[in-house]
N, C-alpha and C positions, 0 to 999 in steps of 0.2 A: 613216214610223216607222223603216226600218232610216238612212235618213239622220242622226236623230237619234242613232240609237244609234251611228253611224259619230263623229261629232260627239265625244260624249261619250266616248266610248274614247280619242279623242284626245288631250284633254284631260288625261284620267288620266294618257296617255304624256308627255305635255308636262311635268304634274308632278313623277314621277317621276324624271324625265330628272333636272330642275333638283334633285329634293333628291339626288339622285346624286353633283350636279356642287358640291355645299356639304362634300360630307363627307370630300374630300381627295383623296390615293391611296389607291390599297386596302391593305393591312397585304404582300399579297404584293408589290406592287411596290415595295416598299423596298427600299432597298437596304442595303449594310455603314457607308455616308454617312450612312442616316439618322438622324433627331432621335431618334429611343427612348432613353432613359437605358439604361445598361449596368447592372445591379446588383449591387452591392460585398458582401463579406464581412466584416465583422470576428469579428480569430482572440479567441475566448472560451477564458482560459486553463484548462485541465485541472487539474479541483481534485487536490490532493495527500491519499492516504488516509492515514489516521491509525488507528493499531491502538492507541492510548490515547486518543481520542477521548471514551472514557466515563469516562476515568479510571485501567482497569484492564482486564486484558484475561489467558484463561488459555486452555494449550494445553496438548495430550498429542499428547504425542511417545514413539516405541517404535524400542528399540537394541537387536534381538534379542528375548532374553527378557525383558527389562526395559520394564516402560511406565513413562513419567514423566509426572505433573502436574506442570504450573506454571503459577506467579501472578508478575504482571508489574503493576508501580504505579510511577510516580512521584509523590512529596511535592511536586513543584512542579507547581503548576496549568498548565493546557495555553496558557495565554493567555501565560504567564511563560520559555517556551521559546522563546526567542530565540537569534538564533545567536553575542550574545556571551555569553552566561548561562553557568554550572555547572550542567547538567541531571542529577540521580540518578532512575539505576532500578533499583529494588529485586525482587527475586524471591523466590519462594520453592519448594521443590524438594521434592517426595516421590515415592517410589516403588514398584511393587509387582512381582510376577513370577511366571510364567505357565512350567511350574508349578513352585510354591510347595512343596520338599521341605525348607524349613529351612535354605537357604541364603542369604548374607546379601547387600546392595548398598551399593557404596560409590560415594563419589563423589570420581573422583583429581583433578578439574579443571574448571573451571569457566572459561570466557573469553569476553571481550565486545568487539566491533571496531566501531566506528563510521565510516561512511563518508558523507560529507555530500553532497548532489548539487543541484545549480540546474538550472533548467528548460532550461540546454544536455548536463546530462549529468552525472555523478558525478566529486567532486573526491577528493582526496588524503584516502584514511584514516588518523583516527587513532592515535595507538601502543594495541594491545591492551592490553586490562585481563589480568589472569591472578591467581586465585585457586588456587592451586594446595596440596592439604590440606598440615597440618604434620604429620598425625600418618600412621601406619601401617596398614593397606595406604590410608586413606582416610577420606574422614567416612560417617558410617552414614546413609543414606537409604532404607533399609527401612521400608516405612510400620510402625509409628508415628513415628518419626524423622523428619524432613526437615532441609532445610537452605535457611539463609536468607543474603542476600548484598545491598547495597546498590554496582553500579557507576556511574559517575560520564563521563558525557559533555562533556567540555568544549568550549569554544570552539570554533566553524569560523567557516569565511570569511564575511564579511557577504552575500557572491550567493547562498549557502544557502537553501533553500525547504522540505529536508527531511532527517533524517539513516534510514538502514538503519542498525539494529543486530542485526548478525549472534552467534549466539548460542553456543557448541560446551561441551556437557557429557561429561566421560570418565568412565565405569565402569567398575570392578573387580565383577565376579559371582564368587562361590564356586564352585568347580568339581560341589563338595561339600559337607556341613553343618560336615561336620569339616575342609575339608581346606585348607593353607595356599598353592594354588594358584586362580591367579585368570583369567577372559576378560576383554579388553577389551570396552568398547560404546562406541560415541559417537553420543552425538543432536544434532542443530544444528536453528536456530531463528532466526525472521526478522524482526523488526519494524519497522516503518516508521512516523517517528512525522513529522509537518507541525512547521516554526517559524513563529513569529508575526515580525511586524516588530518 
């Protein structure tokens, strides 16, 4: 009996051996030569955010005493911003003040810089917009009042992917209810809007 079982043992070793010797080298003894495919990347371009994405898009922003709301739209659909197109964007501007003794807000300035940039980096800004008021100390943005403004992005270079429009609002606050001195504020604001091909 233990012969046989000597036997069969053997057997099993024999097997073994050979399905051993079918299955290659072993993954440790490869070397830097061997056949293993290397696995590649490809770069998946970084989508570009879009702060008019939905259309429209509103932010409060605070210059001191003064908070401002605003609305931000463009009339030309998002699919139509191209980087030969005339892009307008329109806002709209109110304001309120903290605290609120009867003093009024103006608004001396309004300006908009467009800066186009391709996916190696930011090109050559456009010439500034400048709304600058006609009347004295400013235009009135004291809520109920606001103020509304359509600027106008033109043309950038065809490598274009996306333009930053940089935003700077100047206020004149009342010193006092009566009094014909005035603080500056300035708020700025950022949006970043994708072109289409």
């Amino acid at each position: 009996m233990r012969i046989a079982h000597r036997a069969a043992g053997a057997v099993v070793a024999a097997a073994a051996a050979l399905s051993l010797a079918g299955c290659g080298p072993a993954p440790w003894e490869e070397g830097a030569g061997g056949s293993t495919p290397t696995p590649t990347s490809t770069a998946v371009p970084t989508p570009v955010p879009n702060d008019l994405s939905g259309g429209a898009t509103q932010r409060e922003l605070t210059a001191g005493a003064v908070a401002a709301t605003i609305d931000y739209w463009s009339t030309l659909s998002m699919d139509k911003w191209t980087a030969e197109a005339v892009k307008p964007v329109s806002i709209s501007l109110i304001t309120t003040i903290t605290p609120n003794d009867g003093q009024k807000v103006y608004l001396q300035r309004a300006t908009m810089t467009a800066v186009p940039s391709s996916p190696t980096g930011a090109l050559d800004a456009l010439a500034p917009q400048v709304d600058a008021a006609t009347v004295s100390p400013g235009y009135l943005v004291l809520d109920p009042y606001s103020y509304s403004q359509t600027f106008n992005v033109g043309p950038v270079p065809a490598e274009a992917t996306y333009v930053t429009l940089q935003f700077s609002y100047d206020f004149l606050v009342q010193t006092t209810p009566t009094s014909s001195e005035y603080a500056k504020q300035t708020a700025t604001d950022t949006l970043t809007v994708a072109l289409t091909d």
